[in-house]
The first five atom37 places (N, CA, C, CB, O) and aatype in JSON, in Angstrom:
{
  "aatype": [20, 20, 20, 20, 20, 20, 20, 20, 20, 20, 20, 20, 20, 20, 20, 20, 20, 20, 20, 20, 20, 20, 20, 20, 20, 20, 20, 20, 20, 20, 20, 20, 20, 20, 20, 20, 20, 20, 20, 20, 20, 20, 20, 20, 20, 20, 20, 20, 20, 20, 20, 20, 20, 20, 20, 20, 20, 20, 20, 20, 20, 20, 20, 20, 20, 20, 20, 20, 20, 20, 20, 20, 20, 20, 20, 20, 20, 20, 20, 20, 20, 20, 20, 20, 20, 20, 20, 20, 20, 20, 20, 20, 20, 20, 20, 20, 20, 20, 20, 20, 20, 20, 20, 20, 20, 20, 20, 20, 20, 20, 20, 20, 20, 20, 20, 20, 20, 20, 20, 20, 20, 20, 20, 20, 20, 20, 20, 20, 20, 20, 20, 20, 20, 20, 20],
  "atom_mask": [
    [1, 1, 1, 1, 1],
    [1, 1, 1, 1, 1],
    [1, 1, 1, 1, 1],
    [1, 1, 1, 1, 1],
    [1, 1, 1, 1, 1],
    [1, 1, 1, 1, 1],
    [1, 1, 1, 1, 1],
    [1, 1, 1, 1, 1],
    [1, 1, 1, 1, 1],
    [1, 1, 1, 1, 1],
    [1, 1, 1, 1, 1],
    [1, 1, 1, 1, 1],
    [1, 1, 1, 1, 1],
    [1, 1, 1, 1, 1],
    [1, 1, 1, 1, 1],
    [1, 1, 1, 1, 1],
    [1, 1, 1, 1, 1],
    [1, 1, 1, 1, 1],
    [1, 1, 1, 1, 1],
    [1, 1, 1, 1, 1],
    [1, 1, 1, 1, 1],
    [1, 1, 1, 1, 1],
    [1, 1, 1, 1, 1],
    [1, 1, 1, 1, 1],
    [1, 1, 1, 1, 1],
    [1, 1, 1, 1, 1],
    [1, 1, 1, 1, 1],
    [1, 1, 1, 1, 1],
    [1, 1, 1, 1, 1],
    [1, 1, 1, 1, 1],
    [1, 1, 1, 1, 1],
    [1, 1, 1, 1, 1],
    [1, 1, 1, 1, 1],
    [1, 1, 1, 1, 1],
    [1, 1, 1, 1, 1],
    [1, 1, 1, 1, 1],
    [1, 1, 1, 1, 1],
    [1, 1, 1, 1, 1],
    [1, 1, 1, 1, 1],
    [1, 1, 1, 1, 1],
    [1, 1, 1, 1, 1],
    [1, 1, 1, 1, 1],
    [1, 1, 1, 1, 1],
    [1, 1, 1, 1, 1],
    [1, 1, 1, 1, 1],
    [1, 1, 1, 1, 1],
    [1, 1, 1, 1, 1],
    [1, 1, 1, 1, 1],
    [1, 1, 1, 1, 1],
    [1, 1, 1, 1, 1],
    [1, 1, 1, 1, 1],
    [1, 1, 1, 1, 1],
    [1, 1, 1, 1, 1],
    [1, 1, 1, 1, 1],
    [1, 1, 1, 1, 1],
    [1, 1, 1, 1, 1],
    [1, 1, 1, 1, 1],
    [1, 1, 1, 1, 1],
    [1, 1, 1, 1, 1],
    [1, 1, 1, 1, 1],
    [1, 1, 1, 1, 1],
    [1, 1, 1, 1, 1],
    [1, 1, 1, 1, 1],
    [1, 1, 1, 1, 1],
    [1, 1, 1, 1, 1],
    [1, 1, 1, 1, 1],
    [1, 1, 1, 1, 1],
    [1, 1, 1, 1, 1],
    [1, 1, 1, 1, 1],
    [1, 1, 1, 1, 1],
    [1, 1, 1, 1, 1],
    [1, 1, 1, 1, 1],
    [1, 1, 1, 1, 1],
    [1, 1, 1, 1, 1],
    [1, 1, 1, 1, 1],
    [1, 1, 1, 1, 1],
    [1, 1, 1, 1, 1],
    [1, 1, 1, 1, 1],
    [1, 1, 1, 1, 1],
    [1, 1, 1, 1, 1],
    [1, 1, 1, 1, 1],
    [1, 1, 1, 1, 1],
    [1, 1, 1, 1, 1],
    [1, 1, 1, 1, 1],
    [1, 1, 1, 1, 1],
    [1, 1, 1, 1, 1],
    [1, 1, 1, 1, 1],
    [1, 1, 1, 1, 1],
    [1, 1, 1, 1, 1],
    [1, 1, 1, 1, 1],
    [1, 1, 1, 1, 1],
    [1, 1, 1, 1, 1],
    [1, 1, 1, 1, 1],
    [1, 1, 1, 1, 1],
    [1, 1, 1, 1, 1],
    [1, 1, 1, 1, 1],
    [1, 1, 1, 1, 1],
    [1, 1, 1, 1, 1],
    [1, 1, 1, 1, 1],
    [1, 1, 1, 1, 1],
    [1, 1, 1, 1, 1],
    [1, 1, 1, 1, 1],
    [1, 1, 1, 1, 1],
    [1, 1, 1, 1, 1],
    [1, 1, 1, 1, 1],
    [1, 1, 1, 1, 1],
    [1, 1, 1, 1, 1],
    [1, 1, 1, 1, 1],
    [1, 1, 1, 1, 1],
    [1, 1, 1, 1, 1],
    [1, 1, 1, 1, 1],
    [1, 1, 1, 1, 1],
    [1, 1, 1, 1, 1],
    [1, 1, 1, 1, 1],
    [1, 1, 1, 1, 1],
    [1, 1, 1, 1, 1],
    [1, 1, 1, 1, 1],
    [1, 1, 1, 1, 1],
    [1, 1, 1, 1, 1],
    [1, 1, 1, 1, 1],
    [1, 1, 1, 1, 1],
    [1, 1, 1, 1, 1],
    [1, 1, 1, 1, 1],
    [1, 1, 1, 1, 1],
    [1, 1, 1, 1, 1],
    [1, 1, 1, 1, 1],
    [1, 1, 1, 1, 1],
    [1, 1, 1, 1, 1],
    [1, 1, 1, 1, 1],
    [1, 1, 1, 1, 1],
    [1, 1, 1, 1, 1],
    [1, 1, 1, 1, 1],
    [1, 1, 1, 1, 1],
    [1, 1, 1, 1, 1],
    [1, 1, 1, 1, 1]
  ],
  "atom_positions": [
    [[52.99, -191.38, 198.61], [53.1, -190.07, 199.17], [53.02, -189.04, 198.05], [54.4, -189.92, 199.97], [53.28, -189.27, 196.87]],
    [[52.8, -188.42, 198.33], [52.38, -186.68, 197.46], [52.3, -185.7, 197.71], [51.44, -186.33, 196.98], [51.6, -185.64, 198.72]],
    [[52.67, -184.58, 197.34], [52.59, -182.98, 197.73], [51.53, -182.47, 196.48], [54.41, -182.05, 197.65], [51.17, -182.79, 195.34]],
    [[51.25, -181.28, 197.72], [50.19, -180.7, 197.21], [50.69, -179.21, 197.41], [48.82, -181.14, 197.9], [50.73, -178.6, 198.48]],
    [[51.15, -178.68, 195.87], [51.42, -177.22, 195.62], [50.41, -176.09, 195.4], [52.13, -177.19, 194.56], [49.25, -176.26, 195.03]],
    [[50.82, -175.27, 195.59], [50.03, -173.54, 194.77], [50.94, -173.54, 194.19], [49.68, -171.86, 195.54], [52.0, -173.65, 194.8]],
    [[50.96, -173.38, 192.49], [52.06, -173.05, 191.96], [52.06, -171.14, 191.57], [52.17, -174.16, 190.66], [52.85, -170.54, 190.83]],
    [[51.08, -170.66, 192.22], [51.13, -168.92, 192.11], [52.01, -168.84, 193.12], [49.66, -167.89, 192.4], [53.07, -168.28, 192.82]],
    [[51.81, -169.52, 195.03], [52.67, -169.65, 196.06], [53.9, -169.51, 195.47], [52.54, -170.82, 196.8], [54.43, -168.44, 195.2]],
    [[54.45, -170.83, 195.23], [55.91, -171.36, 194.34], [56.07, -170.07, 193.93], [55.86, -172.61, 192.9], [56.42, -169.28, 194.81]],
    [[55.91, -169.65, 192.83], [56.32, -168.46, 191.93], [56.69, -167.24, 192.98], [54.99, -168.0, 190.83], [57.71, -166.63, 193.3]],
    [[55.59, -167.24, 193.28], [55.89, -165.73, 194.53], [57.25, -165.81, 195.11], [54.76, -165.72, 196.15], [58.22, -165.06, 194.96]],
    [[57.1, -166.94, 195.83], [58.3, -167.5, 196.76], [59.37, -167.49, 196.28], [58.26, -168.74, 197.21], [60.28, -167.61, 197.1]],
    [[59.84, -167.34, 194.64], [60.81, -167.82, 194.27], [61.49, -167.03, 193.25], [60.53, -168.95, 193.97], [62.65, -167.12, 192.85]],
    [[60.42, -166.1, 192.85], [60.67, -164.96, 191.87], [61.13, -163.94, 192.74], [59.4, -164.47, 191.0], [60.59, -163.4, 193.71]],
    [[62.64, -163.71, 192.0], [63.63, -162.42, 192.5], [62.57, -161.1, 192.19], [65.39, -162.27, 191.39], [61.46, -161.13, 191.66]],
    [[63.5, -159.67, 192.85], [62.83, -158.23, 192.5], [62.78, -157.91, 191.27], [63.44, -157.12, 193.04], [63.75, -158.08, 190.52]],
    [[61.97, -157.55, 190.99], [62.03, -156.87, 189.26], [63.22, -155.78, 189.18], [60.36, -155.88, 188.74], [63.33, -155.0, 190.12]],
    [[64.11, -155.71, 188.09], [64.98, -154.55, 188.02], [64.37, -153.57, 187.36], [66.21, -154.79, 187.42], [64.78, -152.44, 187.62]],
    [[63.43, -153.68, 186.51], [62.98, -152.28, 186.07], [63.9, -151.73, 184.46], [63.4, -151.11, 187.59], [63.96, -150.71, 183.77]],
    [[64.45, -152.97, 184.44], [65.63, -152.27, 183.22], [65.04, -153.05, 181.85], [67.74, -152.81, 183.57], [64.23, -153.97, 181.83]],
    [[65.47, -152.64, 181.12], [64.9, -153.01, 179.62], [66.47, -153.96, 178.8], [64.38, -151.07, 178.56], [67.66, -153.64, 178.85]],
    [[66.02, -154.78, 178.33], [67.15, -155.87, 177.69], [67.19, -155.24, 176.86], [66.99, -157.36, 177.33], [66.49, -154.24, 176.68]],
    [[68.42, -155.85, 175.85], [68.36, -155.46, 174.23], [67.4, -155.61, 173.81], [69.1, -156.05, 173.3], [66.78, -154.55, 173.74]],
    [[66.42, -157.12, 173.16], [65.33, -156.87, 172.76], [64.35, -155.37, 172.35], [64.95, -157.51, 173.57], [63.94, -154.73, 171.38]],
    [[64.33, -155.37, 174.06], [62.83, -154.07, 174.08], [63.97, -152.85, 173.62], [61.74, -153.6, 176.28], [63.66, -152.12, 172.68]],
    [[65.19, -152.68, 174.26], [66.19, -151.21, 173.32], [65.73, -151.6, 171.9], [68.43, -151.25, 173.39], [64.79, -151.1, 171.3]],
    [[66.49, -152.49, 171.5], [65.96, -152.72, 169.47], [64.52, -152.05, 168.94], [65.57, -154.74, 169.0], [64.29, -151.51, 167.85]],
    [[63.55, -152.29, 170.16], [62.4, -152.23, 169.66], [61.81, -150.96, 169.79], [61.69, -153.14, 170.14], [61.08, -150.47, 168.92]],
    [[62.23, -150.19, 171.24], [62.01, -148.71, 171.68], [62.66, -148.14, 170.06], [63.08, -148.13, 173.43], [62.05, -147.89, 169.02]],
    [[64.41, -148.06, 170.44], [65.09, -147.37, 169.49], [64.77, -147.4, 168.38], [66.12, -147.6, 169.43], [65.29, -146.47, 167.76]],
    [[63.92, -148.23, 167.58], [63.04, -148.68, 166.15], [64.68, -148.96, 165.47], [61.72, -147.07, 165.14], [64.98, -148.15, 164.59]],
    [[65.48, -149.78, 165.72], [66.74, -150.63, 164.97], [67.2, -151.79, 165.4], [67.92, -149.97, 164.93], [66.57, -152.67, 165.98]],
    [[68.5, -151.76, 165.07], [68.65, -153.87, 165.08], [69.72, -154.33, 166.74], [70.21, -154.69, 162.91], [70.38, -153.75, 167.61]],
    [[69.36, -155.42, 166.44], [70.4, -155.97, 167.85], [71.95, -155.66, 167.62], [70.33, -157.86, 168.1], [72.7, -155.73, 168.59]],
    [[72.32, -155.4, 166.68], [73.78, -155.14, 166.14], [73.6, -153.6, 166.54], [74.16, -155.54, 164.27], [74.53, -153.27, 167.28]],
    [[73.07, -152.97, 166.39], [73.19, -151.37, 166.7], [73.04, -151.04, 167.93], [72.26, -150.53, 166.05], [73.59, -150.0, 168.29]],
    [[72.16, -151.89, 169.01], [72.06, -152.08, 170.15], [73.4, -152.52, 170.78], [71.05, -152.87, 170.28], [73.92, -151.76, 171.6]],
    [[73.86, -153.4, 170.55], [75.41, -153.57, 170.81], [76.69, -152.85, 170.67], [75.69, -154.39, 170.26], [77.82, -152.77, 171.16]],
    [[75.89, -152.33, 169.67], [77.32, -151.32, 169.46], [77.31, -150.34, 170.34], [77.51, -150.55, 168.05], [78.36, -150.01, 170.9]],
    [[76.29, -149.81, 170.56], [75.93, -148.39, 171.19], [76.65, -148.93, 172.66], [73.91, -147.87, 171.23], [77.53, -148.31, 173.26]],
    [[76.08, -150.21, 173.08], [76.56, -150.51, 174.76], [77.9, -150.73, 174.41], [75.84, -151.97, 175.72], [78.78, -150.18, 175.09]],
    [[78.25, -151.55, 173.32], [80.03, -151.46, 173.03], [80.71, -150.44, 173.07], [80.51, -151.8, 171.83], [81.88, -150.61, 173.43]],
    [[80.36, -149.31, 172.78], [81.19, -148.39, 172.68], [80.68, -147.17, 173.73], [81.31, -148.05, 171.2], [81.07, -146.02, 173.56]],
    [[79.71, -147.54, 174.91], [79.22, -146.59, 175.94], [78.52, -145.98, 175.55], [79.9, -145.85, 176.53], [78.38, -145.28, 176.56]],
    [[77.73, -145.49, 174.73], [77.04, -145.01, 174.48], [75.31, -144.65, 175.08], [77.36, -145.44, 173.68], [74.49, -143.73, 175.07]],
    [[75.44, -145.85, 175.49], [73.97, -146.88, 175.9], [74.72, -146.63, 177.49], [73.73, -149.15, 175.03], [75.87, -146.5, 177.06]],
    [[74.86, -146.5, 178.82], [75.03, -147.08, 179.92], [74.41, -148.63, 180.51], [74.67, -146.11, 180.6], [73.24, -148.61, 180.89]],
    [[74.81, -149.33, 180.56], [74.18, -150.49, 180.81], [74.59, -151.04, 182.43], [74.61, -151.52, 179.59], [75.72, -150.88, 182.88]],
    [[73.67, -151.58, 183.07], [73.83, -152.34, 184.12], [73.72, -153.81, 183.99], [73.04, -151.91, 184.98], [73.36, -154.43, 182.99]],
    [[74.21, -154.43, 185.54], [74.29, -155.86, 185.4], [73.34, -156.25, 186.5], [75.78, -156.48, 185.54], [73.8, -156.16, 187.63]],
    [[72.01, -156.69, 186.36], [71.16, -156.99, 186.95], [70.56, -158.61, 186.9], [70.44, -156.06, 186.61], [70.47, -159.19, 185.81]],
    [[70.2, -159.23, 188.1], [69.84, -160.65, 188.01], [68.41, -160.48, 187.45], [69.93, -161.5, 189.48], [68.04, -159.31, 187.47]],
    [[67.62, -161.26, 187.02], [66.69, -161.65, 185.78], [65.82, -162.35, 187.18], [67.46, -162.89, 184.14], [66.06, -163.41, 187.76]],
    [[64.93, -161.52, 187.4], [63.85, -162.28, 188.6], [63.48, -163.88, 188.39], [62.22, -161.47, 188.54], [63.4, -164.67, 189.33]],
    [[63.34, -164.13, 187.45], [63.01, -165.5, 187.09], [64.03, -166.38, 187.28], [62.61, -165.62, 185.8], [64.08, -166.84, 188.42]],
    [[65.03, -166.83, 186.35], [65.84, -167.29, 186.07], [67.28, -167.18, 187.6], [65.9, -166.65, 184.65], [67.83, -168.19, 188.05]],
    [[67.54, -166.0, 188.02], [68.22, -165.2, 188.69], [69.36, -165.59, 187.97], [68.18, -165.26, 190.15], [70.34, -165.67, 188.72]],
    [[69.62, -165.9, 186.7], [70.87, -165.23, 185.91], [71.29, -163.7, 185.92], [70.64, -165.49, 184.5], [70.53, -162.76, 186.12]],
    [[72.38, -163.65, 185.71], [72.87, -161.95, 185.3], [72.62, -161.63, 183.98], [74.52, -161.6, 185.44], [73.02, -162.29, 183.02]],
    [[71.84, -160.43, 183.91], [71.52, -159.79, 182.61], [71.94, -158.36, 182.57], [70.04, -159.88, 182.32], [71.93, -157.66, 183.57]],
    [[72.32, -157.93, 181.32], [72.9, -156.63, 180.93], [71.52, -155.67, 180.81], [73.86, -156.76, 179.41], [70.97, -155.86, 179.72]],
    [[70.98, -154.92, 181.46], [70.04, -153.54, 181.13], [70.07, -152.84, 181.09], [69.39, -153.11, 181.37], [71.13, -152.55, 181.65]],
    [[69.52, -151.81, 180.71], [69.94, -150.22, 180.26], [68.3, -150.16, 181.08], [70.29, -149.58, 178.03], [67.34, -150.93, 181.09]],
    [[68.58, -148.8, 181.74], [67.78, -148.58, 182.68], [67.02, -147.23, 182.16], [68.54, -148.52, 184.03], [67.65, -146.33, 181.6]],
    [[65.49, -147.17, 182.41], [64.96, -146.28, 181.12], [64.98, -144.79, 181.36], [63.4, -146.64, 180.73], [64.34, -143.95, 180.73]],
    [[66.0, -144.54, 182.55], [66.22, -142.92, 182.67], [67.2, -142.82, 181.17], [67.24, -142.31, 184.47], [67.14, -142.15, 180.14]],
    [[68.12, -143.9, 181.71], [69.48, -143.64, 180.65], [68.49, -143.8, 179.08], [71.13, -145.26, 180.87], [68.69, -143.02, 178.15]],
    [[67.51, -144.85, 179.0], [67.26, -144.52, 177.66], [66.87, -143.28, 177.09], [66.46, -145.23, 177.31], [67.03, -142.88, 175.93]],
    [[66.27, -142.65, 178.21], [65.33, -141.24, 177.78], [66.41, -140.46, 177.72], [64.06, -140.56, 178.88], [66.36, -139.64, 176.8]],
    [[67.52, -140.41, 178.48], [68.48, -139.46, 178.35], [69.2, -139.15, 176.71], [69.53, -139.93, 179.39], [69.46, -138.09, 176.16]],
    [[69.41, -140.85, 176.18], [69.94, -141.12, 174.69], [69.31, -140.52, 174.14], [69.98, -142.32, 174.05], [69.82, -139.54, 173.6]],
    [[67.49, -140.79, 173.92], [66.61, -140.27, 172.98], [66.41, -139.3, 173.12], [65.64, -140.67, 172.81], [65.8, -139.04, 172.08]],
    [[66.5, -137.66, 174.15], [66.94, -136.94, 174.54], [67.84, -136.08, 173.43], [67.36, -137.48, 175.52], [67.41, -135.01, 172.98]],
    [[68.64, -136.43, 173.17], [70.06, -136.43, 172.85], [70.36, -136.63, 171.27], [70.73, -137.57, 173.69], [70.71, -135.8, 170.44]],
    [[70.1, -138.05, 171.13], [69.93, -138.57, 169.89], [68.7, -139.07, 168.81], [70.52, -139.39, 170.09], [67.55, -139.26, 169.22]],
    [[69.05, -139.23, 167.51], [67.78, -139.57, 167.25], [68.78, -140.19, 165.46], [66.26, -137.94, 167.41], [69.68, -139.71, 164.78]],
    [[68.12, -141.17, 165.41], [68.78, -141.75, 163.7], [68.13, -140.87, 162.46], [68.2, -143.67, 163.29], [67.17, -140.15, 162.21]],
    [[69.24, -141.37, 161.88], [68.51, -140.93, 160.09], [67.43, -141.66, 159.09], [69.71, -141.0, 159.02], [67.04, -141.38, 157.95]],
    [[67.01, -143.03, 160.26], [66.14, -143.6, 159.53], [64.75, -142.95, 160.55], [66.46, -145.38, 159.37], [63.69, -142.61, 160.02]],
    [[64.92, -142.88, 161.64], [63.59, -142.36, 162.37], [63.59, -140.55, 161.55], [63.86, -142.41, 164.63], [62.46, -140.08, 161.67]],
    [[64.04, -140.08, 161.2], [64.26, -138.56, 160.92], [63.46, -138.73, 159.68], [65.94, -137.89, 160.74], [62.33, -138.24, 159.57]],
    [[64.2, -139.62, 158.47], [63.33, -140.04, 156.97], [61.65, -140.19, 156.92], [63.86, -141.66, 156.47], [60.81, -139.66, 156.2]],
    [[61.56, -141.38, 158.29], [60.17, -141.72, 158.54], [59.07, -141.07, 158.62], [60.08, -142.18, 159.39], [57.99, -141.22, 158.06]],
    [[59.73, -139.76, 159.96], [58.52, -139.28, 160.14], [58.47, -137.88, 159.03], [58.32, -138.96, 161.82], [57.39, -137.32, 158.84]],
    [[59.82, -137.36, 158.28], [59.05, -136.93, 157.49], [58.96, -137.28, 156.07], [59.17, -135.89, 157.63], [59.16, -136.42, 155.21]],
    [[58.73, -138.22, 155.83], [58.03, -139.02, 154.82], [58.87, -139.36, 153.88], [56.94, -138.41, 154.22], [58.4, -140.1, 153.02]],
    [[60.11, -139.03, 153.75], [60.85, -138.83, 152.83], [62.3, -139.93, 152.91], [61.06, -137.31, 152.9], [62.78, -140.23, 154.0]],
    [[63.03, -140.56, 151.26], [63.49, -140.96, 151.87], [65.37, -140.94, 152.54], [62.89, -141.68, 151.42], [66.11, -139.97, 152.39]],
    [[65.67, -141.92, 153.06], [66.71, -141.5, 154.4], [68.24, -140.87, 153.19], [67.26, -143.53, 155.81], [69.0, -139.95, 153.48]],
    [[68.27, -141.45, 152.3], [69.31, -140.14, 151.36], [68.91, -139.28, 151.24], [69.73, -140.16, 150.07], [69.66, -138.43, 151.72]],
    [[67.64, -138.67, 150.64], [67.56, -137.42, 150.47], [67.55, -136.43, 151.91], [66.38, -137.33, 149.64], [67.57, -135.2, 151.82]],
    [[67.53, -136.97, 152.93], [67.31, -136.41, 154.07], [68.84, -136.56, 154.44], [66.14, -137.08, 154.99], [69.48, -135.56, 154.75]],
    [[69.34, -137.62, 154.42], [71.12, -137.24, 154.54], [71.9, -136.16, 154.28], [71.84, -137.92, 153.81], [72.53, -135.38, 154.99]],
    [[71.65, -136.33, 152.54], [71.57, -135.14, 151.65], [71.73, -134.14, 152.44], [70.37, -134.96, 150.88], [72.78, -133.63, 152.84]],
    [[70.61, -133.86, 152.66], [70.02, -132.22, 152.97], [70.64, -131.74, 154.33], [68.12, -132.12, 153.16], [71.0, -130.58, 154.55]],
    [[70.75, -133.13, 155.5], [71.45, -132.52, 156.35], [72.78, -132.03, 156.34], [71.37, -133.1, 157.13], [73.28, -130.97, 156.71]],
    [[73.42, -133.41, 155.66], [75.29, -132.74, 154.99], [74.83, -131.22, 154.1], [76.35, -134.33, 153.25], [75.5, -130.19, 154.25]],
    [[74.37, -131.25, 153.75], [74.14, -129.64, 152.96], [74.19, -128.33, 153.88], [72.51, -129.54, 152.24], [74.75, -127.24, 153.71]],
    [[73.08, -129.06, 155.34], [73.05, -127.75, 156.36], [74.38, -127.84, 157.01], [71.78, -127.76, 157.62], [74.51, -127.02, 157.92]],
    [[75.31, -128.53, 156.81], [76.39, -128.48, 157.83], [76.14, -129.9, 158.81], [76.26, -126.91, 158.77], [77.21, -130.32, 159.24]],
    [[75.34, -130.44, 159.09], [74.58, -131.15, 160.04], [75.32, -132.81, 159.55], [72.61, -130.85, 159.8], [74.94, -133.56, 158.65]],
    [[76.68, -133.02, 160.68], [77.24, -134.34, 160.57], [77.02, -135.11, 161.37], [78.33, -134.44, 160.49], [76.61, -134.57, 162.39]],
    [[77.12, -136.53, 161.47], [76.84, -137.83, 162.63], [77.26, -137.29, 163.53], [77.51, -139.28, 162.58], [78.35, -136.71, 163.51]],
    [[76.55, -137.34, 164.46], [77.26, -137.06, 165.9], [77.91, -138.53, 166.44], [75.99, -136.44, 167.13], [78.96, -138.44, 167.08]],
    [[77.53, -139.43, 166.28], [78.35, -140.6, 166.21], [79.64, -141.12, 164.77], [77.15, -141.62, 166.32], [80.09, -140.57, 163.77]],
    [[79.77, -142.23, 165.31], [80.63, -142.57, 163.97], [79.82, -143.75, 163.65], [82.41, -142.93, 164.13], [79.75, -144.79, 164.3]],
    [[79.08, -143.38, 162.31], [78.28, -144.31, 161.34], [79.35, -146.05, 161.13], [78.13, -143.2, 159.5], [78.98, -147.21, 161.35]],
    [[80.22, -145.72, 160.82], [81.0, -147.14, 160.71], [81.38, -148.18, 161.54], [82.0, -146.97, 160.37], [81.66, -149.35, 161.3]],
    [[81.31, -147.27, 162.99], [81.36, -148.34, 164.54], [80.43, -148.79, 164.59], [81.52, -147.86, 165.99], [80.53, -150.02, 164.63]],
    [[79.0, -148.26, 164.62], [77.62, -148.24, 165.17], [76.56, -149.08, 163.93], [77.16, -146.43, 165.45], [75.62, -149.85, 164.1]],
    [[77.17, -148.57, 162.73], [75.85, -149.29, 161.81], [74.89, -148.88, 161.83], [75.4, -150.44, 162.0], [73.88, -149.59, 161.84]],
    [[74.85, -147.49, 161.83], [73.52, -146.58, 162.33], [73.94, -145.27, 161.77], [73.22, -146.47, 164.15], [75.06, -144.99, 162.2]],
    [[73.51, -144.43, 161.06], [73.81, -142.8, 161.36], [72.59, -141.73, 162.75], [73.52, -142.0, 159.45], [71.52, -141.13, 162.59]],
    [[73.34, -141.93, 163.8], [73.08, -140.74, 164.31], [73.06, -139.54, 164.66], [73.05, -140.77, 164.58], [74.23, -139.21, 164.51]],
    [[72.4, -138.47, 165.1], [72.9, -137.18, 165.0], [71.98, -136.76, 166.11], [72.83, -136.42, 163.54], [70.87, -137.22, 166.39]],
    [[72.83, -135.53, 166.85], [72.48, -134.83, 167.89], [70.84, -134.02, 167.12], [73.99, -133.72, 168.4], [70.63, -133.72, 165.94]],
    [[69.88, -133.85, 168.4], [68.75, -133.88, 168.53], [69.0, -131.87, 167.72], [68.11, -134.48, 170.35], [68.48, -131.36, 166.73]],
    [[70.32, -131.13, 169.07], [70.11, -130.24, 168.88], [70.85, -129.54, 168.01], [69.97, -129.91, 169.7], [70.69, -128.34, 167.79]],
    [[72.1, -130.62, 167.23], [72.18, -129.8, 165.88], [71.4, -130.02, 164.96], [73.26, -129.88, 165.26], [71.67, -129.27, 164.02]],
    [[70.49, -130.71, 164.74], [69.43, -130.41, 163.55], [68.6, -129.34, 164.14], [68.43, -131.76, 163.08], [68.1, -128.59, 163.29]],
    [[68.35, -129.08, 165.32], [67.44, -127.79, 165.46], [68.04, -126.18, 165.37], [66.79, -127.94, 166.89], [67.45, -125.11, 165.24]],
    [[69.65, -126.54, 165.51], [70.43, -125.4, 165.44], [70.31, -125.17, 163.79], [72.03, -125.62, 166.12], [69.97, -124.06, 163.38]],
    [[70.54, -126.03, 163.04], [70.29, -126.23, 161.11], [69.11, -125.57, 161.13], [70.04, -128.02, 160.25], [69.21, -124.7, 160.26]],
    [[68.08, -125.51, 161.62], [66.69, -125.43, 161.31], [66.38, -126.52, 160.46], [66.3, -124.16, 160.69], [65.7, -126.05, 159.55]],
    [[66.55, -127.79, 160.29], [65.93, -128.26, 159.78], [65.11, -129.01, 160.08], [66.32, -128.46, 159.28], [65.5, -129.47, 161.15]],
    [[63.96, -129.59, 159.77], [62.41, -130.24, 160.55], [62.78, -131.57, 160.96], [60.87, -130.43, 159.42], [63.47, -132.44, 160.44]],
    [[61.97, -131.47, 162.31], [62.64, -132.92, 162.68], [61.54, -132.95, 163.67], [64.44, -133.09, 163.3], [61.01, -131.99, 164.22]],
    [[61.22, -134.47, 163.85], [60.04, -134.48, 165.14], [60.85, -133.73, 166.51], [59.51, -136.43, 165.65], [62.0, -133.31, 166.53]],
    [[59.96, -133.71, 167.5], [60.63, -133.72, 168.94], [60.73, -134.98, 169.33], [59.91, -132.97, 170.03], [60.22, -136.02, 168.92]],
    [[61.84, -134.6, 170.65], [61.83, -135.81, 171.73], [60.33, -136.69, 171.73], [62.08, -135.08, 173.41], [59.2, -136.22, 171.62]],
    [[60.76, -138.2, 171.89], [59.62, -139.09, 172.23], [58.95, -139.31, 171.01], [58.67, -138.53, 173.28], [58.17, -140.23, 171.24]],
    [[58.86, -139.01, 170.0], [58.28, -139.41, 168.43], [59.06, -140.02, 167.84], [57.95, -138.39, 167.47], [59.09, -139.75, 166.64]],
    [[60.35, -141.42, 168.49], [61.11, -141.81, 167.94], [60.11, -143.01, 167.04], [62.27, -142.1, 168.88], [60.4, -143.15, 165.85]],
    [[59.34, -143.57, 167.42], [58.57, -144.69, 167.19], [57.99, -144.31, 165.63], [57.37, -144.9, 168.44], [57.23, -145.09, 165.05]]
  ]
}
C-alpha cells in the first residue's frame, strides 16, 4: 500500500497565518547591531514585543511588529549608525555630541549600545541623517 501526496497541498494545509512580525534576527539586522542589544532593548521595553505562533513550526515566537519598529527608528537612532553615515569616527562624534549638550537618551550600560533621541540631535543642530537612513 502507498499514498500519493502534493507536498505544496501538505504545506498549504498545514502552514499557520503569517504574523507579519520580525524576530530578533531581522531587528539585529534592520537596527544595523547585535542580538545582545536586541535583547536588551525588549528587556527593558524599549522594543514592544509580541507573542506570536511561527506559521511553520506553530511554536510561540517573540516579534516586534514593524509599526513598533518604525516608531523606535522614528525616535531613536545609535552612535554607531550617526559615525557611519557621516563618515567619521563614533568618538569623535560622541565627542562632539557631549560638547552640544546632546546625552544618551537611553542608558549605554543596560543596553550595550549608545542611543540618542532623533530630536535632540536636531534641537543641537548637529548633522545627522533623517528617519529611515538607519542602514
Amino acid at each position: 500500500m502507498s499514498l500519493l501526496l502534493d507536498v505544496k497541498e501538505v504545506k498549504a494545509a498545514t502552514r499557520g497565518p503569517e504574523h507579519g512580525g520580525l524576530t530578533g534576527l531581522q531587528l539585529k539586522d534592520r537596527l544595523s547591531t547585535t542580538t545582545r542589544v536586541v535583547a536588551a532593548l525588549i528587556k527593558h521595553r524599549h522594543l514592544r514585543t509580541e507573542i506570536v505562533f511561527n506559521p511553520i513550526s506553530g511554536c510561540p515566537t517573540i516579534v516586534d511588529m514593524p509599526e513598533e519598529l518604525d516608531r523606535f527608528e522614528a525616535e531613536y537612532i545609535s552612535l554607531f549608525v550617526i559615525a557611519r553615515q557621516l563618515g567619521r569616527h563614533f568618538e569623535v562624534v560622541k565627542n562632539e555630541l557631549t560638547a552640544a549638550g546632546v546625552l544618551p537618551a537611553l542608558d549605554p550600560e543596560a543596553l550595550g549600545a549608545t542611543l540618542y533621541r532623533r530630536s535632540d540631535i536636531s534641537k543641537a543642530r548637529f548633522p545627522t541623517a533623517k528617519k529611515g537612513t538607519s542602514r
